[in-house]
N, C-alpha and C positions, 0 to 999 in steps of 0.2 A: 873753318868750323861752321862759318853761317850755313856755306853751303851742304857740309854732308846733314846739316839739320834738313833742309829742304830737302835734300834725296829723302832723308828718311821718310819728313811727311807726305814724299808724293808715295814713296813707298808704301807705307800706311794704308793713304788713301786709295791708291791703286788696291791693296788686298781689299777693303772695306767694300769697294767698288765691286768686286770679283767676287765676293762675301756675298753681296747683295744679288749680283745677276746667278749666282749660281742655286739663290732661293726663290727665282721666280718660276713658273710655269702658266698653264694656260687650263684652265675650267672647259672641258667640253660640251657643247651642248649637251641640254638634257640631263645634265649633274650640275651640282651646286660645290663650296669650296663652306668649309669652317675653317676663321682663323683664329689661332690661340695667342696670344700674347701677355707675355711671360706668365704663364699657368693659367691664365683667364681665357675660358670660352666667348668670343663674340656670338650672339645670338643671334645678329644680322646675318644671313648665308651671301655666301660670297660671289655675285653672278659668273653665271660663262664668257669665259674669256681671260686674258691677258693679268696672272695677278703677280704682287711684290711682296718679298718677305723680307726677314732680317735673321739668318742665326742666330740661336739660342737670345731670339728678343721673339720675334715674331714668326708663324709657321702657318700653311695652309694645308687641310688636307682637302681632295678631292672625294665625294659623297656620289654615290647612284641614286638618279631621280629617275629612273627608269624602272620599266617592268622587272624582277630577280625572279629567278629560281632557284628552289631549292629542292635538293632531290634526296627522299627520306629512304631507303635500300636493308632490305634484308629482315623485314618489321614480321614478326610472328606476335599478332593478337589473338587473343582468346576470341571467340564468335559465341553470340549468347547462349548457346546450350555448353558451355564451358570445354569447347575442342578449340585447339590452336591452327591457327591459320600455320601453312609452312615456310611461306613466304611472301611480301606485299611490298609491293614498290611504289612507291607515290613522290607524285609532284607539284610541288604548291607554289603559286606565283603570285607575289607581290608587291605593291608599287606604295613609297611613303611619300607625301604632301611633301615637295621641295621646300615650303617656305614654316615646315617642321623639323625638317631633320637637324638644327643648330640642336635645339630643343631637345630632340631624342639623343643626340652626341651626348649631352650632359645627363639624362635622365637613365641613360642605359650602355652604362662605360662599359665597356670591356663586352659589351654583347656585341659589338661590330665587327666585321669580317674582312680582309682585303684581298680585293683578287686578283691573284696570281697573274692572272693575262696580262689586264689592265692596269693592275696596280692600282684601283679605284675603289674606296671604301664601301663595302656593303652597309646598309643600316639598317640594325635591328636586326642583325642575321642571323645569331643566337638566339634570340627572345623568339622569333618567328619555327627556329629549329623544335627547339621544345614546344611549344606549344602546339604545334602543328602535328609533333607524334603522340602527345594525350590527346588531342583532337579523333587523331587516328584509330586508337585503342578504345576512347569511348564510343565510339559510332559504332564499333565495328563488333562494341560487346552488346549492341542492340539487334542484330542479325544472326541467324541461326547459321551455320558453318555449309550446309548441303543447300541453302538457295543463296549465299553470297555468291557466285559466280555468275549468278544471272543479275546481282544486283546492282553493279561496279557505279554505274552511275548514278545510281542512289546514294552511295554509300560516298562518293567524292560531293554529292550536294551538299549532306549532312556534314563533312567534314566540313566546307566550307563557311557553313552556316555557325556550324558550332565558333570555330576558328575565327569567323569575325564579331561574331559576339566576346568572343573574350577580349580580343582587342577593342572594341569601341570599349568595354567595361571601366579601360584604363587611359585610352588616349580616341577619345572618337573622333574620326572624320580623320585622324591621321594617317594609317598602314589600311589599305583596301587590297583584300585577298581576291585577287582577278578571276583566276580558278583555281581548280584542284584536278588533276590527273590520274588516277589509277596507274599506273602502265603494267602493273604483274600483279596477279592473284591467282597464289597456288593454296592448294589446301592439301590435309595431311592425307599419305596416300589408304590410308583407312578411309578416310572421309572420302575422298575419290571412290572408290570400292560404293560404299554406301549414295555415292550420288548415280553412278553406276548404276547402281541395282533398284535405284527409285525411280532414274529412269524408263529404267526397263519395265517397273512394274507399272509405271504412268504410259506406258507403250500398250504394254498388255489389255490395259484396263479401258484404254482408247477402245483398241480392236475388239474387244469383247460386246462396250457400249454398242459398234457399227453394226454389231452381226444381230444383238437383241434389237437393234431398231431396224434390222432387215429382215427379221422373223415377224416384228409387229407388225409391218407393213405386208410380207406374204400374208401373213394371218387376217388383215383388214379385205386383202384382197379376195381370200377365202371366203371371209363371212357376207361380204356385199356380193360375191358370187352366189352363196346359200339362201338370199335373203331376195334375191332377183328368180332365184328358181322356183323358192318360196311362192315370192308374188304371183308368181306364172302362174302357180298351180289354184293359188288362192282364186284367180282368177277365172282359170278352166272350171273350178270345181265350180265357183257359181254360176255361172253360163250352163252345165249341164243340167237344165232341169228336168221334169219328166216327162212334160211335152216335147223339147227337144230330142230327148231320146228316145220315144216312141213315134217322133221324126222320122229319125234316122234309121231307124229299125224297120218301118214301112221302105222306105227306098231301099233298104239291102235284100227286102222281101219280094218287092216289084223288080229287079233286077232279075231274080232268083227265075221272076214268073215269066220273064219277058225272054228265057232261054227255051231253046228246041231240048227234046227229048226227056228224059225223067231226071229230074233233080231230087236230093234229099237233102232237108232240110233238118236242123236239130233247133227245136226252140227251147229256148231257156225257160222254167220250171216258172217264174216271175212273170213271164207276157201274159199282158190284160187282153189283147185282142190276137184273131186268127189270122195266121199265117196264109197267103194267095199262094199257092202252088199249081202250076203247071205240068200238067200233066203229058205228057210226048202223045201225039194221036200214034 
């Protein structure tokens, strides 16, 4: 009898033993471990590496201290002149203070996530999900719907901005929103249509601008040409005084006389003095 007591309690202790190794695992870098014991959150997180547990006494879960994503699909927001986006894809990436997340485990149960790869706890995956698509929807009903397409990265600033103003509101210095991504912005195909057509009329109105600033400059060309002919003439006119051209008038007259044979001469009605003509012998 002594003895099948002894088998039992190596037996026992053999299970207790196998109990024990079968609740150990190992913290990856870069993530942290909460453990619970018996319903109690430790608030200490549990470093990388090598840890022990105890069924249904003691349990670790592993936590992401790393950068997450979270990818928001399929988001039709209103755009401030009250038209619906068709489609908006975003991605927002965020990283929690490791020597926080015991803290967040108890302050925001059920908001955590596990992923399926890894099998490693996301935190605050929920809290960050919702808040990041009202983030989305309010930003996005501050932009008119025909120039959000040019403004994608405006509009992932603001989300961001918004986005971590609400979290510090509640937990600062803990969850740092890294960025925010865009990756799809469609809008309704009316709206298309109408961006279309704004283009085109911002095309039009280019070309139109090019040709009046190439008509003002023909036209500047024109008048500094009128204005140069002008001068010329301003110029001629006063150089010809009336000595000059009773000048000139004598030399067309002395030419006249300096010629063989009979010349005729027509003097203008105006001449103050006589005309030398030449008579042919």
């Amino acid at each position: 009898m002594r003895n099948a007591g002894k088998i039992v309690s190596g037996i026992v202790l053999l299970l207790l033993v196998l109990a024990g190794l079968s609740s150990c695992g190992t913290i990856q870098t870069g993530n942290v471990g909460v453990r619970t014991t018996l319903g109690q959150v430790n608030l200490e997180e549990v470093s990388p590496g090598i840890y022990l547990g105890l069924p249904g006494v003691s349990m670790v879960q592993e936590f992401s201290g790393k950068e997450i994503g979270i990818d928001l699909n399929d988001l039709t927001p209103k755009a401030r002149d009250n038209l619906s986006l068709r489609d908006l894809d975003v991605t927002v990436y965020y990283r929690v203070a490791q020597g926080s997340i015991a803290d967040l485990h108890v302050k925001y149960a059920g908001q955590h996530t596990r992923d399926e790869g890894s099998r490693v706890y996301l935190p605050a995956y929920g809290l960050l999900q919702r808040l990041t698509r009202n983030a989305v929807y309010e930003q996005a009903a501050r932009i008119d719907s025909l120039v959000m397409h040019t403004q994608r990265d405006e509009l992932a600033a603001a989300v961001r901005k918004g986005l971590q103003g609400e979290l510090d509101a509640n937990d600062k210095g803990v969850i740092q929103v890294t960025r925010v991504v865009i990756r799809s912005l469609t809008t309704d195909p009316a709206i298309e249509k109408a961006i279309q057509e704004s283009v085109a009329a911002q095309k039009q109105l280019e070309t139109t601008k090019q040709r009046v600033a190439i008509a003002e400059a023909e036209a500047q060309v024109e008048i500094k040409r009128a204005e140069g002919v002008a001068k010329a003439n301003q110029i001629i006119n006063q150089s010809l005084t009336r000595e000059y051209l009773q000048h000139e008038s004598n030399l067309a007259l002395l030419k006249f006389a300096e010629k063989g044979g009979t010349t005729t001469v027509v003097i203008p009605a105006n001449m103050q003095t006589a005309p030398l003509i030449n008579i042919g012998k």
